[in-house]
PDB file of N, CA, C and O in Angstrom:
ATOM      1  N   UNK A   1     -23.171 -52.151  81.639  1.00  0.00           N
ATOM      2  CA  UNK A   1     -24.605 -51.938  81.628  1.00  0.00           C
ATOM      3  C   UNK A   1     -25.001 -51.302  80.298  1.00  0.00           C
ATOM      4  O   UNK A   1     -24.565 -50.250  79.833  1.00  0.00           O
ATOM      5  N   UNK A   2     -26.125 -52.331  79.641  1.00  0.00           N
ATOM      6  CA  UNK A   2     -26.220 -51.141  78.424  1.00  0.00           C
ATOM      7  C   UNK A   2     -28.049 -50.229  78.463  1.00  0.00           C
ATOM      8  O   UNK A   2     -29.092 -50.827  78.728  1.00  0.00           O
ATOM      9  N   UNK A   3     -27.985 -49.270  78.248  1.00  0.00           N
ATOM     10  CA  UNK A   3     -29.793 -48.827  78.512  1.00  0.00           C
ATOM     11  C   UNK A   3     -30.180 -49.206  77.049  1.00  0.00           C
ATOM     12  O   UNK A   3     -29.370 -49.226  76.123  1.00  0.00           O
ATOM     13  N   UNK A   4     -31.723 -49.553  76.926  1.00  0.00           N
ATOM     14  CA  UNK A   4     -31.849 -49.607  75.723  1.00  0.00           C
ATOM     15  C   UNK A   4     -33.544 -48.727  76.140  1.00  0.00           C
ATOM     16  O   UNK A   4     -33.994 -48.607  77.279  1.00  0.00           O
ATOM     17  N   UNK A   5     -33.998 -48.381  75.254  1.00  0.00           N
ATOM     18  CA  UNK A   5     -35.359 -47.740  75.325  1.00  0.00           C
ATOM     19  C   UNK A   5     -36.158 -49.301  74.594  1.00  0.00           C
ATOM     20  O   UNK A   5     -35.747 -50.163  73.818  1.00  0.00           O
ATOM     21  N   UNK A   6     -37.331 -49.098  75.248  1.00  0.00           N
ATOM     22  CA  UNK A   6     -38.371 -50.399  75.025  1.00  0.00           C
ATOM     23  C   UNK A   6     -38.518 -51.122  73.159  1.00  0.00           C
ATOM     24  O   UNK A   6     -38.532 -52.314  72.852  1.00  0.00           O
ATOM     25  N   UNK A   7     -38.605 -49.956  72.251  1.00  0.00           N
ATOM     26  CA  UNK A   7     -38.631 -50.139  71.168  1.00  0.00           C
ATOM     27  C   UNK A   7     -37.333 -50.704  70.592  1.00  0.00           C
ATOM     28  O   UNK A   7     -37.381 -51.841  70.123  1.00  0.00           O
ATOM     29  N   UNK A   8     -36.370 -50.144  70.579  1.00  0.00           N
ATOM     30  CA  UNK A   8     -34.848 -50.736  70.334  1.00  0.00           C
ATOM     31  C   UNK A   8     -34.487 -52.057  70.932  1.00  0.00           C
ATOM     32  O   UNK A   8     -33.646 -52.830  70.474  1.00  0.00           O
ATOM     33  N   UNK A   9     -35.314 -52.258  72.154  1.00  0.00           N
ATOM     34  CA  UNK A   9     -35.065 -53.639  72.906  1.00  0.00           C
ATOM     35  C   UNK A   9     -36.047 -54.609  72.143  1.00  0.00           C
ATOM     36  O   UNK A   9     -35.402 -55.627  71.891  1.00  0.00           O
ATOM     37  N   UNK A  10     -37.282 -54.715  71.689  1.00  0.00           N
ATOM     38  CA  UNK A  10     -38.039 -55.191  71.164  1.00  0.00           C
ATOM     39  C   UNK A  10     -37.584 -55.889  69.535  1.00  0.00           C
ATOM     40  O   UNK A  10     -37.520 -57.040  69.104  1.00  0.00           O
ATOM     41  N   UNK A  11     -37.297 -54.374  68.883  1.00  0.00           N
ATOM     42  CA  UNK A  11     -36.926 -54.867  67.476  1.00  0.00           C
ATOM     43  C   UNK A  11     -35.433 -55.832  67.519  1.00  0.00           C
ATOM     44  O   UNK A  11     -35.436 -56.927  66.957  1.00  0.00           O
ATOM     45  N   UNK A  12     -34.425 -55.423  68.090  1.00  0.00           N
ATOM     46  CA  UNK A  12     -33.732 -56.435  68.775  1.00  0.00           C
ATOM     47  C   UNK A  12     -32.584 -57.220  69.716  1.00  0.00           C
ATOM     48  O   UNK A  12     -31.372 -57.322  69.905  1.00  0.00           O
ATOM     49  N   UNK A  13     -34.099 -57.770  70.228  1.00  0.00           N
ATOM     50  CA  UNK A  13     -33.671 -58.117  71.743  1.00  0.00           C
ATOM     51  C   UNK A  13     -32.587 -59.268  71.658  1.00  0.00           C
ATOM     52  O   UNK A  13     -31.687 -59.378  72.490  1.00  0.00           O
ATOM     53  N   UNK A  14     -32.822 -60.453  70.146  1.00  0.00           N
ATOM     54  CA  UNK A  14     -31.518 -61.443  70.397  1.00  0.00           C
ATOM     55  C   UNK A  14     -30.240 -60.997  70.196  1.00  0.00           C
ATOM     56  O   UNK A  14     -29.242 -61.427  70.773  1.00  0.00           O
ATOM     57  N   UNK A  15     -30.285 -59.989  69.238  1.00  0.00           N
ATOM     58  CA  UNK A  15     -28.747 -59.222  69.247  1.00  0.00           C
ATOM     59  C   UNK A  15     -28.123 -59.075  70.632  1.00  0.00           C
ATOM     60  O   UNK A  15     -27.021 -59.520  70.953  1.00  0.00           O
ATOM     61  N   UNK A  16     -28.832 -58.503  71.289  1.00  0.00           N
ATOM     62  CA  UNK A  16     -28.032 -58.213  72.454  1.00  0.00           C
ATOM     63  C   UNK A  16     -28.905 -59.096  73.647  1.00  0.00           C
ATOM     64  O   UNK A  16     -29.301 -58.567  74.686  1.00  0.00           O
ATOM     65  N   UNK A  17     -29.036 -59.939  73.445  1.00  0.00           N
ATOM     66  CA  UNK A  17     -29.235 -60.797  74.801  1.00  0.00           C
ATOM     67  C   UNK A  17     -27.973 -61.905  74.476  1.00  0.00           C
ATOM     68  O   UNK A  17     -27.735 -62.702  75.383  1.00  0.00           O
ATOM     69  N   UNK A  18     -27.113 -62.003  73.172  1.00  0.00           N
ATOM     70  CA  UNK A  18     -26.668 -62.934  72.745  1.00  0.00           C
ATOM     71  C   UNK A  18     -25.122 -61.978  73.079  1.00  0.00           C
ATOM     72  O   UNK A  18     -24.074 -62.619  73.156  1.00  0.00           O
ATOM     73  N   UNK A  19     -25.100 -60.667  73.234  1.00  0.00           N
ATOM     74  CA  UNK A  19     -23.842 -59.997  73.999  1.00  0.00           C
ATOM     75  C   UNK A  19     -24.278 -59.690  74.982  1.00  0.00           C
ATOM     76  O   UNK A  19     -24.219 -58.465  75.091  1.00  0.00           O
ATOM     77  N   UNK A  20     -24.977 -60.441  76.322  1.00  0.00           N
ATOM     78  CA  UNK A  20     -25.078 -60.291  77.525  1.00  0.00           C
ATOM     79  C   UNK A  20     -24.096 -61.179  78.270  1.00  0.00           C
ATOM     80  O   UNK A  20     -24.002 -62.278  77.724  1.00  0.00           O
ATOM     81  N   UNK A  21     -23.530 -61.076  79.076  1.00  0.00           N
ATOM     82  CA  UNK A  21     -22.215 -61.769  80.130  1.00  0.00           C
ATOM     83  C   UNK A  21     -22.793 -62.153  81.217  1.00  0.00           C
ATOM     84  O   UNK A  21     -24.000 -62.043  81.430  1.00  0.00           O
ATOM     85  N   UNK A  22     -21.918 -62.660  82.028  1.00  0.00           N
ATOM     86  CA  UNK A  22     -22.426 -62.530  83.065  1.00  0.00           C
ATOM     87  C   UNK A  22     -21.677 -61.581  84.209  1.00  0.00           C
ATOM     88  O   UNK A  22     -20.457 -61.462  84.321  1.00  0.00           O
ATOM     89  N   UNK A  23     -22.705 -60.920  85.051  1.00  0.00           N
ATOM     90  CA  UNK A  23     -22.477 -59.769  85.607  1.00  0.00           C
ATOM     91  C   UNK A  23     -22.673 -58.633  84.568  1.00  0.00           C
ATOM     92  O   UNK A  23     -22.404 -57.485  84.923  1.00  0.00           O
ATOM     93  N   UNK A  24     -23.022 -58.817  83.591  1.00  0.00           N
ATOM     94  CA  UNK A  24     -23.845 -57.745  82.879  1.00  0.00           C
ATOM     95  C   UNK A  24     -25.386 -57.529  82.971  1.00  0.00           C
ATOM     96  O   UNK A  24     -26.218 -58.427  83.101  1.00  0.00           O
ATOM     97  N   UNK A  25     -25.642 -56.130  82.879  1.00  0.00           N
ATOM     98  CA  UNK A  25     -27.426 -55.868  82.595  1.00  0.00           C
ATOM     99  C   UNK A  25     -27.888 -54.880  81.520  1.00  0.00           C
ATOM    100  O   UNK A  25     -27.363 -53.808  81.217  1.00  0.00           O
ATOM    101  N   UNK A  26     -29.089 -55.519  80.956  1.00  0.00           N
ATOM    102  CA  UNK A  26     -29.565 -54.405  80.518  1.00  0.00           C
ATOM    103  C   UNK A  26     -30.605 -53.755  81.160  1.00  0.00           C
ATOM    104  O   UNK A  26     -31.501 -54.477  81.598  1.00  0.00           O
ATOM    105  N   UNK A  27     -30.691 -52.592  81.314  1.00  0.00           N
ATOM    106  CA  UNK A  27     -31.741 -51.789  82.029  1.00  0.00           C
ATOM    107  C   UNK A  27     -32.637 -51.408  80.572  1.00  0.00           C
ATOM    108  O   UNK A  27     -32.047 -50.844  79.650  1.00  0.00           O
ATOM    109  N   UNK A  28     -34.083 -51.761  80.457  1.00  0.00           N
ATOM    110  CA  UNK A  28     -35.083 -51.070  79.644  1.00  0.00           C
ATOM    111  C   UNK A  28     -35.268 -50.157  80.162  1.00  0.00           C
ATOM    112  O   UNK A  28     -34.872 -50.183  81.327  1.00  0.00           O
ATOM    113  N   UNK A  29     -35.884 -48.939  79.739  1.00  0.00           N
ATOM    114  CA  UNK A  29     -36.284 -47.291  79.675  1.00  0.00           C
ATOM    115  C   UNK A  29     -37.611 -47.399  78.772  1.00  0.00           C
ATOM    116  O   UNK A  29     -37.846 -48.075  77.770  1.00  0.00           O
ATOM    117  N   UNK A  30     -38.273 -46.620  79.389  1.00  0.00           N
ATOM    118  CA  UNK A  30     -39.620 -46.055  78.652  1.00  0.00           C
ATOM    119  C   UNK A  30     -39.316 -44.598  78.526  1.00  0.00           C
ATOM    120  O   UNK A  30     -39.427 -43.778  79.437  1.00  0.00           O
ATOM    121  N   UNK A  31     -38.819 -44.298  76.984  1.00  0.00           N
ATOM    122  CA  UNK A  31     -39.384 -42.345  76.920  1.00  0.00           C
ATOM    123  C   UNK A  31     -37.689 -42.323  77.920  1.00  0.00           C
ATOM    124  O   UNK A  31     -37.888 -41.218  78.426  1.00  0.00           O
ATOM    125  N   UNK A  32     -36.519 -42.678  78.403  1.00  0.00           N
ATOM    126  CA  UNK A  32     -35.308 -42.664  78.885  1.00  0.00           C
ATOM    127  C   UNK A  32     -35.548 -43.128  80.245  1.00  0.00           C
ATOM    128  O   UNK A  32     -34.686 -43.969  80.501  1.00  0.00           O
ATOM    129  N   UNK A  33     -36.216 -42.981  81.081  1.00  0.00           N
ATOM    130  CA  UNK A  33     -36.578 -43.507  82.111  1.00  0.00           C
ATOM    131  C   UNK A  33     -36.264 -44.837  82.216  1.00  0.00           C
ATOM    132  O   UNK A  33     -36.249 -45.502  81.180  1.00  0.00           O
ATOM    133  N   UNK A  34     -35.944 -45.484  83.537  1.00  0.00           N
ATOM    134  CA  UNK A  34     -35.482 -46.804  83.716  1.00  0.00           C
ATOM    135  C   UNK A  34     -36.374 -47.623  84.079  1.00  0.00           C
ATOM    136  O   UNK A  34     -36.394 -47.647  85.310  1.00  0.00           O
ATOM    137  N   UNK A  35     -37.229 -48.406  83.573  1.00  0.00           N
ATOM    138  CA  UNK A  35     -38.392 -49.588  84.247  1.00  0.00           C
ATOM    139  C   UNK A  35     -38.264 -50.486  84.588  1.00  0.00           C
ATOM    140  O   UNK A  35     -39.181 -50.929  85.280  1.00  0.00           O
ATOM    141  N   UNK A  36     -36.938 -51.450  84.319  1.00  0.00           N
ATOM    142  CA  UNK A  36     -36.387 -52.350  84.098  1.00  0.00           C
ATOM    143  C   UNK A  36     -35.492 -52.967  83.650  1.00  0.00           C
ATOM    144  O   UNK A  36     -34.941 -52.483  82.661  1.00  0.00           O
ATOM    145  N   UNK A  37     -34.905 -54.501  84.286  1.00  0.00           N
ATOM    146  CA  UNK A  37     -33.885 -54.828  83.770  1.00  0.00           C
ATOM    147  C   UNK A  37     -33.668 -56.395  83.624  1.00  0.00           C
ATOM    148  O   UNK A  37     -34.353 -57.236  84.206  1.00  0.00           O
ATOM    149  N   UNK A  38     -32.895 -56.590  82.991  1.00  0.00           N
ATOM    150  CA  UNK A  38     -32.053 -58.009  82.402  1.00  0.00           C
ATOM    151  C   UNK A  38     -31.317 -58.227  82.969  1.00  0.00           C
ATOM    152  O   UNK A  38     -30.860 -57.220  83.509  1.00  0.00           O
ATOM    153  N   UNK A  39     -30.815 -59.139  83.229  1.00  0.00           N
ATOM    154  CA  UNK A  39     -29.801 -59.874  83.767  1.00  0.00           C
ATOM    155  C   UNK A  39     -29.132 -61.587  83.235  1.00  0.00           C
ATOM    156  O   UNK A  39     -29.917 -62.535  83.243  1.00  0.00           O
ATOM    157  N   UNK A  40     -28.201 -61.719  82.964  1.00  0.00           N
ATOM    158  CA  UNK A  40     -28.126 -63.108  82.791  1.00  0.00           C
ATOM    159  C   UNK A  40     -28.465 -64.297  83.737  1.00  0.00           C
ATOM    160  O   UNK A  40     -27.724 -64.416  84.713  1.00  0.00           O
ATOM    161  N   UNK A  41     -29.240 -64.983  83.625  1.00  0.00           N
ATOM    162  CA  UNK A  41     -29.075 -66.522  84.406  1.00  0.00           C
ATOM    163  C   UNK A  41     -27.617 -67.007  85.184  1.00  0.00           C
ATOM    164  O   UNK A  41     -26.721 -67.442  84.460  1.00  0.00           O
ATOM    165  N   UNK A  42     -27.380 -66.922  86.758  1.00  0.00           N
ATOM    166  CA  UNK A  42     -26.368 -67.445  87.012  1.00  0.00           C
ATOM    167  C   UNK A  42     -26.131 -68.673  86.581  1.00  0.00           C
ATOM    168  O   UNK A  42     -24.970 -68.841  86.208  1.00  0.00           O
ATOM    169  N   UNK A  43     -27.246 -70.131  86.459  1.00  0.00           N
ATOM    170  CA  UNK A  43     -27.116 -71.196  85.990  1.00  0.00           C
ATOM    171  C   UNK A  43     -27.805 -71.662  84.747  1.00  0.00           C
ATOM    172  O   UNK A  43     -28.957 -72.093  84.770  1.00  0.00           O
ATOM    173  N   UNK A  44     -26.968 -71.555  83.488  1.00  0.00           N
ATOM    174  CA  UNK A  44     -27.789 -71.930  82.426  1.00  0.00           C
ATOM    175  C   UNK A  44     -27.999 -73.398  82.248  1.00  0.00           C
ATOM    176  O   UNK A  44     -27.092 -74.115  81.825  1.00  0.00           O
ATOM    177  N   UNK A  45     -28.910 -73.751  82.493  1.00  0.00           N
ATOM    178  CA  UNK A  45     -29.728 -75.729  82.254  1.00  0.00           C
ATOM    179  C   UNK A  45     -28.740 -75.813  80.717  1.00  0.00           C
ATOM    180  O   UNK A  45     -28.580 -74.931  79.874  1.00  0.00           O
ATOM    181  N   UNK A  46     -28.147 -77.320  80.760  1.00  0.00           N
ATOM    182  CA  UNK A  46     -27.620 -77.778  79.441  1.00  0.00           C
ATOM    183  C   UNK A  46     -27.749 -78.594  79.306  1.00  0.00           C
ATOM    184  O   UNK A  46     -27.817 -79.304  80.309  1.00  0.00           O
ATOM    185  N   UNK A  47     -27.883 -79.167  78.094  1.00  0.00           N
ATOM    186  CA  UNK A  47     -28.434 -80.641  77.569  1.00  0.00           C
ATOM    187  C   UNK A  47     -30.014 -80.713  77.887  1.00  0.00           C
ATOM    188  O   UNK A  47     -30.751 -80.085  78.647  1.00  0.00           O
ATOM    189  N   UNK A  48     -30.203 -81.762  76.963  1.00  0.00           N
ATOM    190  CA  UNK A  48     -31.801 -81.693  76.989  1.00  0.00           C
ATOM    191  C   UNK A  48     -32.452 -82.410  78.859  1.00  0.00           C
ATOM    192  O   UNK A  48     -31.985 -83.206  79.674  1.00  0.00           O
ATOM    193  N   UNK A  49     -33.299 -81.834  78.809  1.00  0.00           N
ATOM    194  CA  UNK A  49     -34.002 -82.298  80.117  1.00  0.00           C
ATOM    195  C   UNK A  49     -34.439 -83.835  80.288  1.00  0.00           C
ATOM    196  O   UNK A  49     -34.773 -84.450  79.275  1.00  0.00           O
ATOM    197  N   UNK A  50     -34.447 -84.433  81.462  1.00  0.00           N
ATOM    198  CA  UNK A  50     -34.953 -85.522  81.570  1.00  0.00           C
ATOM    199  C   UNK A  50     -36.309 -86.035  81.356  1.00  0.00           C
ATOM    200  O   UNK A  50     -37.161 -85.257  81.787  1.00  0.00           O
ATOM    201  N   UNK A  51     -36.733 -87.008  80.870  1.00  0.00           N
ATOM    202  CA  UNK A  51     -38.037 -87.335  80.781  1.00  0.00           C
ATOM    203  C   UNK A  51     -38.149 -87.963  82.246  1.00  0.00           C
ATOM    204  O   UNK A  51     -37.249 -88.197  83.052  1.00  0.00           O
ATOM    205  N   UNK A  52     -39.640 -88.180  82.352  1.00  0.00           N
ATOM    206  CA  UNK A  52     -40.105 -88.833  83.679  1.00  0.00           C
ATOM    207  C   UNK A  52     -39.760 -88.480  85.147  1.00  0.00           C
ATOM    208  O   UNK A  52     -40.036 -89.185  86.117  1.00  0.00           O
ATOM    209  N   UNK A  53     -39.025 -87.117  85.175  1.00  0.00           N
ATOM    210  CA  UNK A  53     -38.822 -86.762  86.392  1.00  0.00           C
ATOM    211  C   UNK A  53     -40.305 -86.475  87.567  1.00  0.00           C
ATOM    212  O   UNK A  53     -40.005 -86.082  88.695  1.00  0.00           O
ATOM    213  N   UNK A  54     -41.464 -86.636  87.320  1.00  0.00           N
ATOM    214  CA  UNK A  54     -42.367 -86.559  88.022  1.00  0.00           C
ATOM    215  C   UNK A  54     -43.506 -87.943  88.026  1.00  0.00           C
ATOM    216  O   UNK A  54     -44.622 -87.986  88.543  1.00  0.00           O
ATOM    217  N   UNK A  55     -42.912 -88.810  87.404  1.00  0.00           N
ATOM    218  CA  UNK A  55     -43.729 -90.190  87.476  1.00  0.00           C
ATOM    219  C   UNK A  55     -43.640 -90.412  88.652  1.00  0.00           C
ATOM    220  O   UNK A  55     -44.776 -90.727  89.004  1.00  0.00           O
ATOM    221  N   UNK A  56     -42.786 -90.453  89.741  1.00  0.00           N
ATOM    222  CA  UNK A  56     -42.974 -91.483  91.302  1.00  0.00           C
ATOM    223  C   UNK A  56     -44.618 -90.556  91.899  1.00  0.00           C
ATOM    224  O   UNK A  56     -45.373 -91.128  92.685  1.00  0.00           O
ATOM    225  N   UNK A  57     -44.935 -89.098  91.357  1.00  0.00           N
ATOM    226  CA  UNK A  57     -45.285 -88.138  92.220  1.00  0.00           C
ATOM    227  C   UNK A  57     -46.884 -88.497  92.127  1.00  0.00           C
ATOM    228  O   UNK A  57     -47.682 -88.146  92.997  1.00  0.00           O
ATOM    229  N   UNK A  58     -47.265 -89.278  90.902  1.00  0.00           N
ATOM    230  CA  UNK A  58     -48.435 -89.608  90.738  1.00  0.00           C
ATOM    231  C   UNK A  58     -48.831 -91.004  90.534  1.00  0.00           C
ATOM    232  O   UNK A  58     -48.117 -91.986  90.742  1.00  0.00           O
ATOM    233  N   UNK A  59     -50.064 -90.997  90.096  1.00  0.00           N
ATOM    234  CA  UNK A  59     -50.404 -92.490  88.855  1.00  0.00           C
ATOM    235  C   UNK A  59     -51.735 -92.312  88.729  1.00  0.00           C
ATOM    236  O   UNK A  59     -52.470 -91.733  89.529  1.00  0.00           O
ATOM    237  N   UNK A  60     -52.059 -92.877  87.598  1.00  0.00           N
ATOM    238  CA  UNK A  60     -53.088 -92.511  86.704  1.00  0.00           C
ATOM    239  C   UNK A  60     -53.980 -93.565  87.295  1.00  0.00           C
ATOM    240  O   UNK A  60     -53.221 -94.258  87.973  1.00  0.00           O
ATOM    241  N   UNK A  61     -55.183 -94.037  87.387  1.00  0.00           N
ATOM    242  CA  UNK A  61     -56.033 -94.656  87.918  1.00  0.00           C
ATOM    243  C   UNK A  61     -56.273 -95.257  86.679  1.00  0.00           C
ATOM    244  O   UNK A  61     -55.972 -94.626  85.666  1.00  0.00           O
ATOM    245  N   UNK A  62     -56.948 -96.791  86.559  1.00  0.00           N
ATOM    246  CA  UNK A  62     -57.391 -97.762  85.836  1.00  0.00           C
ATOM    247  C   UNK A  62     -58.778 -96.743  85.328  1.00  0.00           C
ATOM    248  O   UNK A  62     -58.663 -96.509  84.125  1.00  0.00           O
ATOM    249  N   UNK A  63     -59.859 -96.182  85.843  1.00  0.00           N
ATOM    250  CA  UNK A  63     -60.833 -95.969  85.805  1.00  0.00           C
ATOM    251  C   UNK A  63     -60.563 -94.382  84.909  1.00  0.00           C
ATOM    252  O   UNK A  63     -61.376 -93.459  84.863  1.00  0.00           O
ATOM    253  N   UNK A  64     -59.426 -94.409  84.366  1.00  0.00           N
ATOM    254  CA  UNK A  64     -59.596 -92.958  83.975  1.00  0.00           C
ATOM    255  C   UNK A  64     -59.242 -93.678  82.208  1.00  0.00           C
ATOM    256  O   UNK A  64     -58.917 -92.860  81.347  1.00  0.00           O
ATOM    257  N   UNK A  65     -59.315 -94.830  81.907  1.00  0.00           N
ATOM    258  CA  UNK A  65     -59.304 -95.138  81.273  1.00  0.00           C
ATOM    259  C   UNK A  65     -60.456 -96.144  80.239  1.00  0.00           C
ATOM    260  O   UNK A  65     -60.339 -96.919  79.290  1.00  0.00           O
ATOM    261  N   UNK A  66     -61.589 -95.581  81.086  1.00  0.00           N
ATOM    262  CA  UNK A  66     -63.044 -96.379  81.034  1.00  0.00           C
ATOM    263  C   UNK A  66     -63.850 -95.508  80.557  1.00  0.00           C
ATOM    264  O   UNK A  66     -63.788 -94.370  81.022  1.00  0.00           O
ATOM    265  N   UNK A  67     -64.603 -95.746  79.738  1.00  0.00           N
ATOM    266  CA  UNK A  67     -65.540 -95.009  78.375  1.00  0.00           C
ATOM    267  C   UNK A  67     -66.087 -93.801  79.289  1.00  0.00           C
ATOM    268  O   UNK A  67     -66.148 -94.113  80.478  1.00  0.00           O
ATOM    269  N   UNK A  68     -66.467 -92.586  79.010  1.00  0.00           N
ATOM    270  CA  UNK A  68     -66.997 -91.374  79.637  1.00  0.00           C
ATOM    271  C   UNK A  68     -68.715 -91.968  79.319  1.00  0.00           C
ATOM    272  O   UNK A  68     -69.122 -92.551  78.314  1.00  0.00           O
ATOM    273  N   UNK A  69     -69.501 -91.562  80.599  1.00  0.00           N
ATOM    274  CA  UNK A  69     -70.704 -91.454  80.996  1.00  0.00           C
ATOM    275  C   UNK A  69     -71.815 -90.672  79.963  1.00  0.00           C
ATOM    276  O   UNK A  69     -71.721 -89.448  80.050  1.00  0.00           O
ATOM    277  N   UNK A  70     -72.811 -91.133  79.034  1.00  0.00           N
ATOM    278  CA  UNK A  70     -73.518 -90.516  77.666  1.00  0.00           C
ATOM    279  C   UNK A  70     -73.301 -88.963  78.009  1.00  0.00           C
ATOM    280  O   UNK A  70     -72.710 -88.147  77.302  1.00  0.00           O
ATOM    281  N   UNK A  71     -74.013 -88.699  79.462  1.00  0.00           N
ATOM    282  CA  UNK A  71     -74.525 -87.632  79.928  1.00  0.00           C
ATOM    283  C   UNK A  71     -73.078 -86.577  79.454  1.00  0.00           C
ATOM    284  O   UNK A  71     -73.055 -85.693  78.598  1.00  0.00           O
ATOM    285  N   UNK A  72     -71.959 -87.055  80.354  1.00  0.00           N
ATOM    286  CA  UNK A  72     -70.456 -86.144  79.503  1.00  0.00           C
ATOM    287  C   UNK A  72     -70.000 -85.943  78.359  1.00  0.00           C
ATOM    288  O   UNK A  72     -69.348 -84.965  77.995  1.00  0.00           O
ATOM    289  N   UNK A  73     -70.465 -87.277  77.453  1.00  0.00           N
ATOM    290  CA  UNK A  73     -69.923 -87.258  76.011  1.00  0.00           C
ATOM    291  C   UNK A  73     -71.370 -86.276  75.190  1.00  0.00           C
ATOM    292  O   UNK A  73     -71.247 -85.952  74.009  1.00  0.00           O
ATOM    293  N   UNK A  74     -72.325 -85.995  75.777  1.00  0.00           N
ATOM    294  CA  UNK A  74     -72.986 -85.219  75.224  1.00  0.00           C
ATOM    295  C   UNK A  74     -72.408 -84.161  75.798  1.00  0.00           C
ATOM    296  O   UNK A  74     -71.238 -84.364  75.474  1.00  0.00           O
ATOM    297  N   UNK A  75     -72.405 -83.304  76.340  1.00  0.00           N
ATOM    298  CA  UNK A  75     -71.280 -82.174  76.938  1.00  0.00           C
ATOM    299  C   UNK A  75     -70.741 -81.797  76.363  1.00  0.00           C
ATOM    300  O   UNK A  75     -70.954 -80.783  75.699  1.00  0.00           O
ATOM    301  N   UNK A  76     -69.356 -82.788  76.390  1.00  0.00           N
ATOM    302  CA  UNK A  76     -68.639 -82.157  75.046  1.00  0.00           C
ATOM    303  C   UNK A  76     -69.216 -82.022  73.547  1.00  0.00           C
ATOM    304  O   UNK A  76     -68.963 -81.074  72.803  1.00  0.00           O
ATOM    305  N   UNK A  77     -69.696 -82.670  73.356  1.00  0.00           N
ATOM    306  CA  UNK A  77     -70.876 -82.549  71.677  1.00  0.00           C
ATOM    307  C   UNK A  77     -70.865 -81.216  71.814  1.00  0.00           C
ATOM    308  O   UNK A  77     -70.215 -80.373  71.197  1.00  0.00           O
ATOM    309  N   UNK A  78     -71.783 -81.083  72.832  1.00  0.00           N
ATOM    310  CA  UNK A  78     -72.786 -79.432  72.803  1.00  0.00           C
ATOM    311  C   UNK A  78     -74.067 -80.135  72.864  1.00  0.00           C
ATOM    312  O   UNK A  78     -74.978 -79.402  72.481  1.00  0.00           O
ATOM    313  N   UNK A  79     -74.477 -81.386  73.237  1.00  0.00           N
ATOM    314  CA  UNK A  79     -76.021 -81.441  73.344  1.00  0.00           C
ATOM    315  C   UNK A  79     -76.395 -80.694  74.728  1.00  0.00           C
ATOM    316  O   UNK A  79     -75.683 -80.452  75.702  1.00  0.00           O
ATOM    317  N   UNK A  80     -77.469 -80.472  74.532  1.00  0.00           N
ATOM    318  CA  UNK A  80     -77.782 -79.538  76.225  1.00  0.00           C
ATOM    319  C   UNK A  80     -78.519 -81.341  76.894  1.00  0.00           C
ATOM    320  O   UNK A  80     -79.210 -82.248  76.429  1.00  0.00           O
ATOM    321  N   UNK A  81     -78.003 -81.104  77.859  1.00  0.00           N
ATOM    322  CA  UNK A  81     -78.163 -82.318  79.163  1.00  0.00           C
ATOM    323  C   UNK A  81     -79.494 -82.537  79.830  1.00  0.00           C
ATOM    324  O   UNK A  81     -79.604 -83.372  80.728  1.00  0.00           O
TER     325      UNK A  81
END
């Protein structure tokens, strides 16, 4: 376990998040006091993420692809309606 006070954790935090283990923590302190803590990720994600994992969940409608209404495209302008 290492304590660090908030400022020392701030200026720097990759130093020692980069000597964190697992089953290690850091506890932050305000003023020595304990507020909080770190912990490592039991499962770190590797390799880049998949694309399209949420396409089955939707679909875009034909009509969302059809010119916006004067009345909206003034809207966004800033003309008052």
């Amino acid at each position: 376990m290492m304590k660090l006070n908030i400022h020392e954790a701030k200026t720097h935090l990759s130093k020692y998040l980069s000597k964190l283990k697992a089953g290690d923590r850091i506890v932050l302190c305000k003023r020595n006091q304990p507020v909080a803590q770190i912990t490592p990720l039991s499962e770190v994600p590797s390799g880049p993420r998949p694309i399209g994992l949420a396409k089955p969940m939707f679909s875009v409608p034909a009509s969302f692809f059809e010119p916006l209404p004067g009345e909206m495209l003034d809207a966004f302008e800033g003309e008052k309606v």
